[in-house]
Residue, then its C-alpha position, 0 to 999 in steps of 0.5 A: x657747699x651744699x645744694x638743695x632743688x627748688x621743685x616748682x622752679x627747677x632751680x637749685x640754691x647753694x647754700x653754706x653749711x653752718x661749719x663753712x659759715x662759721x669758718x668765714x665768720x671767725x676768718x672775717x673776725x681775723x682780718x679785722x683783728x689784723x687791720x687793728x694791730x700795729x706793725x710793731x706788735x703783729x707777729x707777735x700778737x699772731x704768733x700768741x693768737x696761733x698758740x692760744x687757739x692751739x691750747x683750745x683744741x682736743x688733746x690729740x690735736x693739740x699734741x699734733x699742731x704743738x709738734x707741727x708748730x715746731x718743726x715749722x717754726x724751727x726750720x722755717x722761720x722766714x714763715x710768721x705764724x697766723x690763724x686762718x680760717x681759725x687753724x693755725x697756719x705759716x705765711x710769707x709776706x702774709x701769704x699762707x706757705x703752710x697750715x694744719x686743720x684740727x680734725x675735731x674740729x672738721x668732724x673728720x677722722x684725722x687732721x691734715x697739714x697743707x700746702x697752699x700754691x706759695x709753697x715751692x712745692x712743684x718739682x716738674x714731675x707733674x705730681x707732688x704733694x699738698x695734702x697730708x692726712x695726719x692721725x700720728x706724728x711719727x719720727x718719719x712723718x716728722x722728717x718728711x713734714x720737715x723736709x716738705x716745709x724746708x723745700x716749700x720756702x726755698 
C-alpha cells in the first residue's frame, strides 16, 4: 500500500497500488464465480480454473506452478485446488493450506510458494518456514516442498 502526505493538512492518505487493486478485483470476481457454481461440479471447475490460469502464465512460470501443482496434488489430495487472488492455491475445507505467486506477474525476480497459518507448519521451535522464493525447481527444492506440503496437512 502506498502513502502519499497532504501538505496543507498534514494528513497522509493510503491509497492501493493499481497491481493491489486488480488482485482484489479478480479475488472479488472469484468469490462471485464460486457462489454461482454447484457442489457437485466446483472442485472440478476450480481445479480447471487453477490449470488455465497456469497455461496464461510466463514459460518459466509456468514450468514451475505445473511442477508444483503436482507434487501438491499428488502428495496432498486432501487439498482442493482454487485460484486466489488470481494465483494458484490448495485449501481445505475452502481454507488456503498452500499457494504459488508468479513473479511476472508481482514484477519481482523469482516466485514464491507459501503457506498460510492452516498449514500444520509450527514444530514448537519458535521458527519454521512459510515463504519460499523459487527461480528453479531442483530435485532437492522438490523434495523439500513435498515434505513441507505432507507435514502442512497432517
Amino acid at each position: 500500500m502506498s502513502t502519499s502526505s497532504n501538505a496543507t493538512s498534514g494528513t497522509r492518505t493510503y491509497a492501493f497500488s493499481e497491481d493491489e487493486r486488480a488482485a482484489m478485483k479478480e479475488r472479488a470476481a472469484e468469490l462471485k464465480k464460486e457462489a454461482g457454481r454447484g457442489r457437485r461440479n466446483k472442485a472440478a471447475a476450480e481445479e480447471l480454473d487453477v490449470l488455465s490460469k497456469i497455461a496464461e502464465m510466463e514459460p518459466a512460470d509456468r514450468a514451475l506452478a505445473e511442477r508444483i501443482h503436482a507434487i501438491v496434488t499428488t502428495n496432498a489430495p486432501q487439498l482442493s485446488p482454487k485460484l486466489w487472488y488470481g494465483q494458484p492455491a490448495y485449501a481445505r475445507k475452502g481454507r488456503v493450506v498452500c499457494f504459488f505467486r508468479s513473479g511476472h506477474v508481482d514484477k519481482e525476480p523469482y516466485s514464491t510458494f507459501s503457506f498460510t497459518a492452516e498449514a500444520n507448519l509450527a514444530d514448537g521451535s519458535g521458527l519454521w518456514p512459510t515463504s519460499f522464493g523459487v527461480s528453479d525447481l531442483s530435485d532437492e527444492a522438490a523434495n523439500t516442498i513435498t515434505t513441507l506440503v505432507k507435514k502442512a496437512v497432517s
